[in-house]
Structures are given as structure tokens and as C-alpha cells.
C-alpha positions in Angstrom: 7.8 -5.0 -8.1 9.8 -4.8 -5.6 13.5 -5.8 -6.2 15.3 -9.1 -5.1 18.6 -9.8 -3.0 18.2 -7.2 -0.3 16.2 -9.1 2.2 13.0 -10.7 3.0 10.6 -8.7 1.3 8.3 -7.5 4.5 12.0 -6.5 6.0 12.8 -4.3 3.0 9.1 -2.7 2.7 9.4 -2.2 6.8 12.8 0.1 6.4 11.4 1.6 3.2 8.5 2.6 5.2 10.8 3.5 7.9 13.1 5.9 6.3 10.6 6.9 4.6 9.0 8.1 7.6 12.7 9.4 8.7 13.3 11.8 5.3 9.1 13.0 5.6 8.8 11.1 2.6 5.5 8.8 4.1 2.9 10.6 2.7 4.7 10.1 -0.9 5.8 6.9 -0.4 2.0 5.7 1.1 0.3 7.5 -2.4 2.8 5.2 -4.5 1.6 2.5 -2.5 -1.7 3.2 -2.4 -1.6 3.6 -6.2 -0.2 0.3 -7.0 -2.6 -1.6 -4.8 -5.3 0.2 -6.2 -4.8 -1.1 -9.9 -4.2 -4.8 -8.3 -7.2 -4.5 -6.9 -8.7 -3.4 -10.0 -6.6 -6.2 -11.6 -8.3 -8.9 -9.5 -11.9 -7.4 -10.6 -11.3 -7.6 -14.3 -10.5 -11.1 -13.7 -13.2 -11.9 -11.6 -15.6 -10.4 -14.3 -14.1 -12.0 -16.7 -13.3 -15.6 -15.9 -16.3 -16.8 -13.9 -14.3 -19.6 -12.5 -12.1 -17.3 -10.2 -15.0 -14.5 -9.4 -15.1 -16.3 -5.7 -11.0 -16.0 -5.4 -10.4 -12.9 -7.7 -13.1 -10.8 -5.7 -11.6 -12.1 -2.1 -8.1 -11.0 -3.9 -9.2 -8.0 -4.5 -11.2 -7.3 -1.1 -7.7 -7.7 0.5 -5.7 -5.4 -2.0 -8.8 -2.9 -1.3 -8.3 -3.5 2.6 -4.3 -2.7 1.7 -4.9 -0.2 -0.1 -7.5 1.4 2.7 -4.1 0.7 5.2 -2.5 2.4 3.5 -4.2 5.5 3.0 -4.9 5.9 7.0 -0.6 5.3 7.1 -0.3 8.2 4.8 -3.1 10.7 6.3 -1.4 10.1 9.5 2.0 11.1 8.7 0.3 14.1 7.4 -1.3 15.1 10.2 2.1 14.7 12.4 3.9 16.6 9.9 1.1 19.4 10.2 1.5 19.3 14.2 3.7 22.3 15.4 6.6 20.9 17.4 7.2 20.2 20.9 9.4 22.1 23.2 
């Protein structure tokens, strides 16, 4: 997870993303991202196959870690293509 004491959590994943973005590390950091969402979504299934009483709330879980996950993927295609377009000037 992500670690504690340095700020709301949405402010510390905002600057990660940010100098992330700063140091052309995006791409990277959207795979790693992309990577841990896609086994929470997977996660979420398992438990929704396997505990009938949370299918409803483990499937909607893990439609919203898939929906992440898709996010993120877009984030990290996009910072590829910028990084692929020649400069201007």
C-alpha cells in the first residue's frame, strides 16, 4: 500500500503522479498502477465467486477497480504518445 504520514492519500498519489510525469516516469508509474488494480480487481472476483453473499458488492468492487485500472491505462498511453511527439520550437 501506499505509505502513511506524508499527507492525505489522494494528495500524495496526485504529486507521485505529478513528478512522475516531471522525471518521464508516467508510463512506468501508470503500468505499476495498472498492475496493482488489476489483481484487486481480480481479488474482488474470487470473492465474489466464492462467497455468494458478496457477489452483488464484490462484482461492483471489482467493476470500479476494472474502471481504475482502464483510467489508468489511457493515463499511461497518453504520456506515451507526448513523449513520442517531437518537440516544439
Amino acid at each position: 500500500g501506499v505509505p502513511r504520514g506524508f499527507g492525505a492519500r489522494q494528495q500524495m498519489i496526485a504529486n507521485l503522479l505529478r513528478n512522475a510525469a516531471e522525471y518521464q516516469s508516467l508510463p512506468a508509474v501508470a503500468d505499476a498502477f495498472c498492475a496493482l488494480w488489476a489483481e484487486r480487481a481480480s481479488t474482488y472476483l474470487t470473492l465474489a465467486q466464492n462467497h455468494p453473499a458478496l457477489r452483488r458488492t464484490a462484482a461492483a468492487w471489482a467493476t470500479q477497480a476494472e474502471h481504475a485500472r482502464d483510467l489508468l491505462e489511457q493515463l499511461g498511453q497518453a504520456a506515451l504518445d507526448l513523449e513520442a511527439e517531437p518537440p516544439e520550437g
